[in-house]
N, CA, C, O and CB atoms as a CASP TS submission, in Angstrom:
PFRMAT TS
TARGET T0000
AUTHOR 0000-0000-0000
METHOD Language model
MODEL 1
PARENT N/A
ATOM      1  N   UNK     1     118.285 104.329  92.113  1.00  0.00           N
ATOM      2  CA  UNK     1     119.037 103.335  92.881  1.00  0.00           C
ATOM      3  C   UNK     1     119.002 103.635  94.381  1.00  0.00           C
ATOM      4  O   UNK     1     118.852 104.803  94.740  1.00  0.00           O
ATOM      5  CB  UNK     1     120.486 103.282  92.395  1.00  0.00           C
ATOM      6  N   UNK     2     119.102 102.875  95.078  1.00  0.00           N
ATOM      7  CA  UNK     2     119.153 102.380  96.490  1.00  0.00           C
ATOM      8  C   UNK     2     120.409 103.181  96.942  1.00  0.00           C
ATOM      9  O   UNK     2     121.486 102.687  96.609  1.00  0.00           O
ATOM     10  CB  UNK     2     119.293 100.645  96.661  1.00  0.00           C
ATOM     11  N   UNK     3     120.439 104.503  97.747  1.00  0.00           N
ATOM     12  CA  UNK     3     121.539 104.998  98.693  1.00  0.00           C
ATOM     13  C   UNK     3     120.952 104.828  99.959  1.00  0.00           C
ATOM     14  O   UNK     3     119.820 105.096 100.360  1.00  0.00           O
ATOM     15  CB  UNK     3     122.021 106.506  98.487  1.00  0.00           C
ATOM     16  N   UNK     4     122.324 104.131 100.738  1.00  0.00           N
ATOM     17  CA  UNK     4     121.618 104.457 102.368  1.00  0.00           C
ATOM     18  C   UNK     4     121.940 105.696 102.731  1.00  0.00           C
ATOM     19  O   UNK     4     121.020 106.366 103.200  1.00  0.00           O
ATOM     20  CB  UNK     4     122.152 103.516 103.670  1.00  0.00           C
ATOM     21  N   UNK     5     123.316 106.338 102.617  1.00  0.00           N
ATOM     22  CA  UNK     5     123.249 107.383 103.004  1.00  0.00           C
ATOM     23  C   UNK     5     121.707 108.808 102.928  1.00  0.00           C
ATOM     24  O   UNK     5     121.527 109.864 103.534  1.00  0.00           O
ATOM     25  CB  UNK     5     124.413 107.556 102.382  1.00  0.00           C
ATOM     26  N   UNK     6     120.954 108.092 101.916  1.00  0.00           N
ATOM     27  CA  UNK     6     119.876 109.097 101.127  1.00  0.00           C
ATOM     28  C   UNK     6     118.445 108.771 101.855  1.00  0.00           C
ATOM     29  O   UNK     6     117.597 109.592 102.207  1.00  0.00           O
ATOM     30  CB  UNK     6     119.762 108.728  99.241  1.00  0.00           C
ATOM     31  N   UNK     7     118.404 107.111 102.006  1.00  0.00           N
ATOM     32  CA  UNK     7     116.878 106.754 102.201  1.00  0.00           C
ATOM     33  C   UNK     7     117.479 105.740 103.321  1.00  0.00           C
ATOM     34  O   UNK     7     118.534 105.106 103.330  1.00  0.00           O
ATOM     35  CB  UNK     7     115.804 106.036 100.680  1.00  0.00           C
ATOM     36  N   UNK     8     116.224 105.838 104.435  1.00  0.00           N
ATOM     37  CA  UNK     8     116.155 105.507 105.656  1.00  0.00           C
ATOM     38  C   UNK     8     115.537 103.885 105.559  1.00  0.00           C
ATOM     39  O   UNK     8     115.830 103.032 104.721  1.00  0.00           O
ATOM     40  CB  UNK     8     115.277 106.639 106.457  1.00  0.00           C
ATOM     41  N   UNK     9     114.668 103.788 106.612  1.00  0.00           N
ATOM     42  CA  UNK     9     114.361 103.164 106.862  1.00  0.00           C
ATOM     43  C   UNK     9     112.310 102.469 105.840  1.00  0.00           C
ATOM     44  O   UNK     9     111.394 103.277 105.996  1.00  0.00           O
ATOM     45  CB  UNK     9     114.823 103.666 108.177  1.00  0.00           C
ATOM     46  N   UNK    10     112.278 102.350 105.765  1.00  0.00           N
ATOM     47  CA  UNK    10     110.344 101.639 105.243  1.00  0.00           C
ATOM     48  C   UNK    10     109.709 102.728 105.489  1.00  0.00           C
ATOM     49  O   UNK    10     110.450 103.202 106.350  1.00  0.00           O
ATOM     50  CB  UNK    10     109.359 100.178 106.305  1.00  0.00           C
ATOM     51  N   UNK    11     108.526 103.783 105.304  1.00  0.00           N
ATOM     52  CA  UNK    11     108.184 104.366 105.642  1.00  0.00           C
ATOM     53  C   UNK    11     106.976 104.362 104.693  1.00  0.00           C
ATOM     54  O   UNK    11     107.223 104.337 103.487  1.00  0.00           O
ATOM     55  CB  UNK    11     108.964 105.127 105.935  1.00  0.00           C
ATOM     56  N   UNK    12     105.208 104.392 105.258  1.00  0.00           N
ATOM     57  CA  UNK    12     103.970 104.917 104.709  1.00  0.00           C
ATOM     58  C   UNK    12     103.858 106.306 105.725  1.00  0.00           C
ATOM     59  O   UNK    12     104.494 106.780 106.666  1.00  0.00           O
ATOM     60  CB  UNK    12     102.573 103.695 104.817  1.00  0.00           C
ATOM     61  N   UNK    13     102.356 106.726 104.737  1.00  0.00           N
ATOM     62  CA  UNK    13     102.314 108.103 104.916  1.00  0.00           C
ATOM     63  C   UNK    13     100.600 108.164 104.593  1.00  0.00           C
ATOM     64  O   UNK    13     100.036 107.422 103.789  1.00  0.00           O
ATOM     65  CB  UNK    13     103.482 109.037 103.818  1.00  0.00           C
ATOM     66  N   UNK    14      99.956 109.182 105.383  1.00  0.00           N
ATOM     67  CA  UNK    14      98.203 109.116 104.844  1.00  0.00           C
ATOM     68  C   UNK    14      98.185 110.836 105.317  1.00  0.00           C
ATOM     69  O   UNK    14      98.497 111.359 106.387  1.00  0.00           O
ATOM     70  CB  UNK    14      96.695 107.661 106.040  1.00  0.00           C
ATOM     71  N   UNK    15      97.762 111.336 104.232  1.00  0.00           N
ATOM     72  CA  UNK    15      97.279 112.980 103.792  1.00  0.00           C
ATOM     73  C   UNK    15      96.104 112.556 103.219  1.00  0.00           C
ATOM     74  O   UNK    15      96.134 111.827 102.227  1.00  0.00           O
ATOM     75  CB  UNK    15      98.298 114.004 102.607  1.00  0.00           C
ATOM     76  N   UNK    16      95.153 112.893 103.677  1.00  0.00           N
ATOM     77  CA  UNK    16      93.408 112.610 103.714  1.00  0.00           C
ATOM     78  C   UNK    16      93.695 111.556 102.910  1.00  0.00           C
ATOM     79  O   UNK    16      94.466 110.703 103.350  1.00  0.00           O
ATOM     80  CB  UNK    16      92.107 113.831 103.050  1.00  0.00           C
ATOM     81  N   UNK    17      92.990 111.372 101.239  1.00  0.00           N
ATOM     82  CA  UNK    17      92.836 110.302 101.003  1.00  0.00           C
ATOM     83  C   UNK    17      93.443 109.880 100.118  1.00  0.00           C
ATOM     84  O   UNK    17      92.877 109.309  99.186  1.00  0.00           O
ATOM     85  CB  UNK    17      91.926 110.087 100.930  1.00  0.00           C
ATOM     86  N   UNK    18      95.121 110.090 100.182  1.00  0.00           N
ATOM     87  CA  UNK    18      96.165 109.658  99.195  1.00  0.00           C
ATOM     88  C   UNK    18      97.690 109.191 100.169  1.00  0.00           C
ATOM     89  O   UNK    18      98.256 110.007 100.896  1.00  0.00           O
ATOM     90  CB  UNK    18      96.448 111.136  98.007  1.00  0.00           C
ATOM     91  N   UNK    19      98.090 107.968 100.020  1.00  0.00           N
ATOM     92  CA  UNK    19      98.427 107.219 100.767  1.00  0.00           C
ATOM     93  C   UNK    19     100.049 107.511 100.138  1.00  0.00           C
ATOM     94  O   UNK    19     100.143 108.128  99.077  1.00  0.00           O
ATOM     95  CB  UNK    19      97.594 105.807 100.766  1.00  0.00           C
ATOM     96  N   UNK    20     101.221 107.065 100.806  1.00  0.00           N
ATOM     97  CA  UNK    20     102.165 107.013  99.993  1.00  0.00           C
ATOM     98  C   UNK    20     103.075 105.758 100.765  1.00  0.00           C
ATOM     99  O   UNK    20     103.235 105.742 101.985  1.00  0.00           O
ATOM    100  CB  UNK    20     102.826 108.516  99.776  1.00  0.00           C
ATOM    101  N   UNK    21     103.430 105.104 100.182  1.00  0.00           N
ATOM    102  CA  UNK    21     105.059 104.485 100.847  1.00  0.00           C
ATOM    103  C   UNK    21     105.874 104.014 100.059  1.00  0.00           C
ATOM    104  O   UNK    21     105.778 103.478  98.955  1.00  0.00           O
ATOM    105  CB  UNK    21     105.079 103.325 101.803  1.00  0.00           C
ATOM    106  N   UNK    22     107.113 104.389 101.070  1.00  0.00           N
ATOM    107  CA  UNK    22     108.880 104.337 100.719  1.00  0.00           C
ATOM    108  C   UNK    22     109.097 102.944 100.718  1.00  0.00           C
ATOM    109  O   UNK    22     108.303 102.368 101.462  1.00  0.00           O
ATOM    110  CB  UNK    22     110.052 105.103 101.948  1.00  0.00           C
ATOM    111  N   UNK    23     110.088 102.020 100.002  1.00  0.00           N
ATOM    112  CA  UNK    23     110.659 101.071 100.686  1.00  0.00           C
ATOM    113  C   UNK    23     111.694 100.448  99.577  1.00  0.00           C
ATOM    114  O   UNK    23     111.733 100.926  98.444  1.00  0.00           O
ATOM    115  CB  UNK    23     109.561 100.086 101.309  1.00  0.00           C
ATOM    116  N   UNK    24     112.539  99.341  99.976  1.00  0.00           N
ATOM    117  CA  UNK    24     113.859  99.160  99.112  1.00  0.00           C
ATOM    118  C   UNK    24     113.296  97.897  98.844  1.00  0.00           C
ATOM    119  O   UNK    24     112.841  97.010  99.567  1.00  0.00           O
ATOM    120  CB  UNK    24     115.519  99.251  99.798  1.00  0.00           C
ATOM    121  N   UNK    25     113.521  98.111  96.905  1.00  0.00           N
ATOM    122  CA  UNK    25     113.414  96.675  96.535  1.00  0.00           C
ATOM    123  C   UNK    25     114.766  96.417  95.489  1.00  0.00           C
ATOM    124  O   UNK    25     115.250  96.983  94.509  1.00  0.00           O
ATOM    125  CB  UNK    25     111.802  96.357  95.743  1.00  0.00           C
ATOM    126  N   UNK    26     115.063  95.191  96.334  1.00  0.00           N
ATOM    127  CA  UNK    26     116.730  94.857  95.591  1.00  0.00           C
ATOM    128  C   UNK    26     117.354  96.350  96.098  1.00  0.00           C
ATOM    129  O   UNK    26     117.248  96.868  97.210  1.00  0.00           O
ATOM    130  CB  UNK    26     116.791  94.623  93.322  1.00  0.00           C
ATOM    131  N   UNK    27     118.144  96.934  94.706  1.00  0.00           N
ATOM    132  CA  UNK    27     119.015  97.527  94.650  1.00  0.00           C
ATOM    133  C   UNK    27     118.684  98.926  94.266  1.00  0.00           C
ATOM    134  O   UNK    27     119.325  99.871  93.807  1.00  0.00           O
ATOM    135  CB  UNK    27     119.776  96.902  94.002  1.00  0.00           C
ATOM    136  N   UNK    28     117.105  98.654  94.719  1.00  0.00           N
ATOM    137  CA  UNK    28     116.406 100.291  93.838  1.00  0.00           C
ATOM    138  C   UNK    28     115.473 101.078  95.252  1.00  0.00           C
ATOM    139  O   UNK    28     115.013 100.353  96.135  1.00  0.00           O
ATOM    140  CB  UNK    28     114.760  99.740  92.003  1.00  0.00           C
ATOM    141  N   UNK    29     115.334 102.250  95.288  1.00  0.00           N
ATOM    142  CA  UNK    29     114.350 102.702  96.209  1.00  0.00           C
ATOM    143  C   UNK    29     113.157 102.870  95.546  1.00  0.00           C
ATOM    144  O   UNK    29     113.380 103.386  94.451  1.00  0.00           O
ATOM    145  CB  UNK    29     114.701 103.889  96.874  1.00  0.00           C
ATOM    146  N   UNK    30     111.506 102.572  95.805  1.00  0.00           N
ATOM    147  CA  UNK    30     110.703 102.470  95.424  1.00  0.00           C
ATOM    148  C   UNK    30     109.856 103.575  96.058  1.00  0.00           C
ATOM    149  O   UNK    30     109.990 103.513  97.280  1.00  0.00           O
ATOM    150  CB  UNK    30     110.497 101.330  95.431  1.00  0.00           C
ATOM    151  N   UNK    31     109.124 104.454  95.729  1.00  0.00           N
ATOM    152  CA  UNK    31     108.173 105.526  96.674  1.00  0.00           C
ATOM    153  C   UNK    31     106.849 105.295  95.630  1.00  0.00           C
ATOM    154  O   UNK    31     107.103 105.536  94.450  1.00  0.00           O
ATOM    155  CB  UNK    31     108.873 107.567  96.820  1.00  0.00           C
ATOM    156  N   UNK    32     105.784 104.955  95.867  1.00  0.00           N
ATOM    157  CA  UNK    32     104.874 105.052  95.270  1.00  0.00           C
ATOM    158  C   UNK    32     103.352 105.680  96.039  1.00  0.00           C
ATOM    159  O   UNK    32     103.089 105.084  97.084  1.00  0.00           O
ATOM    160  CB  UNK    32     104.918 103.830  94.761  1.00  0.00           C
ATOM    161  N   UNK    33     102.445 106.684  95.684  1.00  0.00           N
ATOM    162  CA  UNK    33     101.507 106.982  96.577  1.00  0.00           C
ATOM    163  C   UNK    33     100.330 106.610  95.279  1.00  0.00           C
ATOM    164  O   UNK    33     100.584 106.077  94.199  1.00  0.00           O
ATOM    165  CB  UNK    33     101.642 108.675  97.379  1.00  0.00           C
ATOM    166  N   UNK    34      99.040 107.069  95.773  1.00  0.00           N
ATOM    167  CA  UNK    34      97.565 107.242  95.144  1.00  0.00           C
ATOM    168  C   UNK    34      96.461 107.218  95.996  1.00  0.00           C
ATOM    169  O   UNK    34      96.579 106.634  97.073  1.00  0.00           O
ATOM    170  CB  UNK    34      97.246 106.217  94.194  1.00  0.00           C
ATOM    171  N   UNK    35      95.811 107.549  95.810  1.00  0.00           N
ATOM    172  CA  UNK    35      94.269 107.875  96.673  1.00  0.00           C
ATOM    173  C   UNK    35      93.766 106.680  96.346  1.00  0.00           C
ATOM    174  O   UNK    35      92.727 106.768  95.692  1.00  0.00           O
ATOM    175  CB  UNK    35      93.127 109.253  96.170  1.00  0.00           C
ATOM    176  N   UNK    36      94.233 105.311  96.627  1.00  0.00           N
ATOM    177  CA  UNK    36      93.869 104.044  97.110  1.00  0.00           C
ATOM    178  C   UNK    36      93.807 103.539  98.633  1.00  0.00           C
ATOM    179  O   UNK    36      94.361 104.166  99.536  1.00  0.00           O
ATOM    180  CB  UNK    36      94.679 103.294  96.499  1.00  0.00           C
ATOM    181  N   UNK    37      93.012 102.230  98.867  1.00  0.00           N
ATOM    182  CA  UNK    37      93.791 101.752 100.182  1.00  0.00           C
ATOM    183  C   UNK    37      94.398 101.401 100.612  1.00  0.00           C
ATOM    184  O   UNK    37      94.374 100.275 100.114  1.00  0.00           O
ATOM    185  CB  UNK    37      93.756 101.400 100.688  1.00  0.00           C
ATOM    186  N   UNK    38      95.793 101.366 101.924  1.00  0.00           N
ATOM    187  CA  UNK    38      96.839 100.743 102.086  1.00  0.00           C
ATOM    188  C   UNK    38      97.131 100.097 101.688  1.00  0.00           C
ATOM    189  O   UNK    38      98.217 100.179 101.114  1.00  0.00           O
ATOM    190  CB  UNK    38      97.069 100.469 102.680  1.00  0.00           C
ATOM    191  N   UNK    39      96.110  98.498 101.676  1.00  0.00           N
ATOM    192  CA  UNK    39      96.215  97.450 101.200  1.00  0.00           C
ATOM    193  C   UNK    39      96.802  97.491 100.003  1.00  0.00           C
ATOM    194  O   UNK    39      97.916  97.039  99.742  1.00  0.00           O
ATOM    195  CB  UNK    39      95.214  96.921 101.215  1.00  0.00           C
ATOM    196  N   UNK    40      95.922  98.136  99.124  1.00  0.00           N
ATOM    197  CA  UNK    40      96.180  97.857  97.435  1.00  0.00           C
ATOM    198  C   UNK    40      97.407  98.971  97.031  1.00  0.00           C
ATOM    199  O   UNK    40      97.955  98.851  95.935  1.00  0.00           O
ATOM    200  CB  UNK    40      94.500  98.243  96.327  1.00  0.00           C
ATOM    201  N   UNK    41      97.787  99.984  97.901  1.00  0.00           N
ATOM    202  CA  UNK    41      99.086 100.321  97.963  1.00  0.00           C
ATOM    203  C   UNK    41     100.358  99.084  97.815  1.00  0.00           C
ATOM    204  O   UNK    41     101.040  98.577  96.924  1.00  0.00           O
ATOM    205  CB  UNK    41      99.121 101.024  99.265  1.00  0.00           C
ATOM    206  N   UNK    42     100.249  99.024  98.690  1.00  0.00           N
ATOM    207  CA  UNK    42     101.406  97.878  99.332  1.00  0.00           C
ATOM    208  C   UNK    42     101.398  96.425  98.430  1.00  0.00           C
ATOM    209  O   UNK    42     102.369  95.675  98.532  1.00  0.00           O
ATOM    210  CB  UNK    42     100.921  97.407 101.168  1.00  0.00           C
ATOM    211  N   UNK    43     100.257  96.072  97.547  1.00  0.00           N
ATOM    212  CA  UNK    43     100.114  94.680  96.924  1.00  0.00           C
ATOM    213  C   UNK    43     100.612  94.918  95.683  1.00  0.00           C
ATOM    214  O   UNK    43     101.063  93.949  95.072  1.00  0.00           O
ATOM    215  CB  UNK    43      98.670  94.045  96.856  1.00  0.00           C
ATOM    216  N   UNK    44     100.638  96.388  94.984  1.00  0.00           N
ATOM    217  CA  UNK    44     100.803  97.353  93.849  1.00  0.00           C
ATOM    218  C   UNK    44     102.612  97.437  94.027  1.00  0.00           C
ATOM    219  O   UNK    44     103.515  97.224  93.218  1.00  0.00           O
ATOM    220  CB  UNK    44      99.764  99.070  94.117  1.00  0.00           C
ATOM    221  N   UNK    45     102.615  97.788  95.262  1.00  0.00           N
ATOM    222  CA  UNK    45     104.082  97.861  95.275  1.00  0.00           C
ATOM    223  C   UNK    45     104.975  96.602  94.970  1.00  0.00           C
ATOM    224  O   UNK    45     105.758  96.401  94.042  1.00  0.00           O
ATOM    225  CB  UNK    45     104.436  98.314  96.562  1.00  0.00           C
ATOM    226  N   UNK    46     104.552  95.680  96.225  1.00  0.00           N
ATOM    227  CA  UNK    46     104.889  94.086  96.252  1.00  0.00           C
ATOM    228  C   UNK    46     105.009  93.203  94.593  1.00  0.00           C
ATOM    229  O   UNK    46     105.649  92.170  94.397  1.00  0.00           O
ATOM    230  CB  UNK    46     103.461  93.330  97.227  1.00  0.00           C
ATOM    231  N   UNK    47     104.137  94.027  93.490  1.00  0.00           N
ATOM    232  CA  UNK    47     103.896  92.742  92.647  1.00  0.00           C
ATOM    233  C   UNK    47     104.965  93.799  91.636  1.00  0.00           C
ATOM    234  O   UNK    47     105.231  93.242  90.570  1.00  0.00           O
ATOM    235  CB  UNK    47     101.905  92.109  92.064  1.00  0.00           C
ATOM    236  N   UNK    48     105.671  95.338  91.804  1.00  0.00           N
ATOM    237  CA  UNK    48     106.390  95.481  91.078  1.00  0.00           C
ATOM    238  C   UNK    48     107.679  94.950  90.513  1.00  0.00           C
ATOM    239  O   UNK    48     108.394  94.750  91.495  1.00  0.00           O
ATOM    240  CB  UNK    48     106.374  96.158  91.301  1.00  0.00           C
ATOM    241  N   UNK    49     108.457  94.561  89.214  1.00  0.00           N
ATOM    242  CA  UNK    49     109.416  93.896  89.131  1.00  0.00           C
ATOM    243  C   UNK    49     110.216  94.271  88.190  1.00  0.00           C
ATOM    244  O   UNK    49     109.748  94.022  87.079  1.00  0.00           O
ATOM    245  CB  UNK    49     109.146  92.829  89.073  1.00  0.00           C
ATOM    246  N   UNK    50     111.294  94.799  88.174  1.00  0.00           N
ATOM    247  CA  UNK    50     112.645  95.424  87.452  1.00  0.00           C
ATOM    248  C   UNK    50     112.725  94.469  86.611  1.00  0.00           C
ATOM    249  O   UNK    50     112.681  93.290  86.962  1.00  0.00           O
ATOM    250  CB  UNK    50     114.078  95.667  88.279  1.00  0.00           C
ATOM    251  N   UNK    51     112.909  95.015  84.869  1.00  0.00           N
ATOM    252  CA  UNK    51     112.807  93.783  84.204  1.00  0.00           C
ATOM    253  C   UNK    51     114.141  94.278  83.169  1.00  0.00           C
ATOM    254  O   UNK    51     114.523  93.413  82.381  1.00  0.00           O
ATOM    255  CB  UNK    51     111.094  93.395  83.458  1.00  0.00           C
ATOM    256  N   UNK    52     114.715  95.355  83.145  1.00  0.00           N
ATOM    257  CA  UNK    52     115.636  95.625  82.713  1.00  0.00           C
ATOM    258  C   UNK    52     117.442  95.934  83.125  1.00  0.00           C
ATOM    259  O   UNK    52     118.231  96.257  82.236  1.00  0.00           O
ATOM    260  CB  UNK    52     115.041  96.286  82.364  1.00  0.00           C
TER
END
């Protein structure tokens, strides 16, 4: 779950060739990385959806 006191602001990250980013969806904090490209980082993240 989503604390502000805990998690800041949006945040990516690149360590040679494994990418990572932070960000709040709804009521949850999301961090996901992989040795993909930004792009397909961020579209991977975008199409995730809480179904429970």
């Amino acid at each position: 779950p989503f604390d502000p006191q805990r998690h800041g602001t949006e945040k990516s990250a690149v360590t040679g060739a494994t990418h990572s980013l932070s960000r709040r969806i709804g009521s949850y904090w999301l961090t996901a990385l992989g040795e993909v490209p930004p792009a397909t980082l961020k579209r991977f993240a975008s199409a995730l959806e809480r179904t429970r």
